[in-house]
C-alpha positions, -999 to +999 in steps of 0.1 A: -645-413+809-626-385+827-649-360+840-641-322+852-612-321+825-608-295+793-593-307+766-577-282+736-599-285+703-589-274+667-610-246+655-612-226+626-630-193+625-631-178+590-653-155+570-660-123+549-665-086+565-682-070+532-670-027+540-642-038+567-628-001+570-600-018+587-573-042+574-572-058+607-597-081+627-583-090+666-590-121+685-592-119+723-594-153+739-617-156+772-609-179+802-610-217+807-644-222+817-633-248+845-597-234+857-604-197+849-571-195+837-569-173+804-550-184+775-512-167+768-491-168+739-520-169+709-517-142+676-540-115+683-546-094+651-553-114+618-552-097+585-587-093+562-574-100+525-579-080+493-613-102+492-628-087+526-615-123+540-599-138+570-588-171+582-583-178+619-570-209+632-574-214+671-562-247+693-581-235+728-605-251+754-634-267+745-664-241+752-642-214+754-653-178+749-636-156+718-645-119+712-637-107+670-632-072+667-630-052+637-639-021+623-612-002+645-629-022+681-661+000+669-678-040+660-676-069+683-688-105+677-689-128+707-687-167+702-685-199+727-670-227+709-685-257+719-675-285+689-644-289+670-649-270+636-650-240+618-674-212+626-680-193+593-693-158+595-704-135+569-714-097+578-710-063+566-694-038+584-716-007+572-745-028+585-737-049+612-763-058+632-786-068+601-760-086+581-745-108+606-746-142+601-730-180+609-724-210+598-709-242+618-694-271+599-678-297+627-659-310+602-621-301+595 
C-alpha cells in the first residue's frame, strides 16, 4: 500500500440544465490536493445538446476539486470527486438553487 500518492481516476460528469440560456457549460479544474499543482492541457468549454444535455469526461486526481459554470459564469456548481464514476446532475437554470440536484453511480 503506497501512501501520500494521487492516482488519476476516470470520471464522468453528465447531466441536464432545463432553461440553459447558454449553449456552453465550462469546466475549471482545481489543484492536486497533495502536490498543489493544477491540472494543464484539459477541454474547458463543453457543449449542452438540443436536449438541455452535456457529457463530460475527466481523467484527474482522485479528490480533486471541479467548478461547472453555465448560464454565461452567472451559475456555478462546485464538486470534489472522491470515487471513480459519474456524477449526474440535473437543475434548471431559471431556478437554480431549488432545482439542483445529484446523483453518483461508481460504476463506469
Amino acid at each position: 500500500m503506497t501512501f501520500g500518492c494521487s492516482q488519476k481516476q476516470n470520471y464522468i460528469v453528465k447531466g441536464t440544465i432545463l432553461n440553459p440560456n447558454d449553449s456552453i457549460i465550462s469546466i475549471s479544474i482545481g489543484a492536486d490536493l497533495l502536490t498543489g499543482q493544477y491540472p494543464s492541457n484539459y477541454k474547458t468549454e463543453y457543449e449542452i445538446d438540443e436536449n438541455a444535455s452535456f457529457r463530460i469526461p475527466l481523467i484527474v486526481e482522485s479528490q480533486n476539486k471541479i467548478s461547472l459554470f453555465y448560464n454565461k459564469f452567472r451559475e456555478r456548481i462546485d464538486l470534489i470527486l472522491l470515487e471513480k464514476g459519474e456524477v449526474i446532475i440535473s437543475v434548471d437554470g431559471n431556478n437554480h438553487v431549488e432545482t439542483l440536484k445529484f446523483a453518483v453511480s461508481t460504476a463506469i
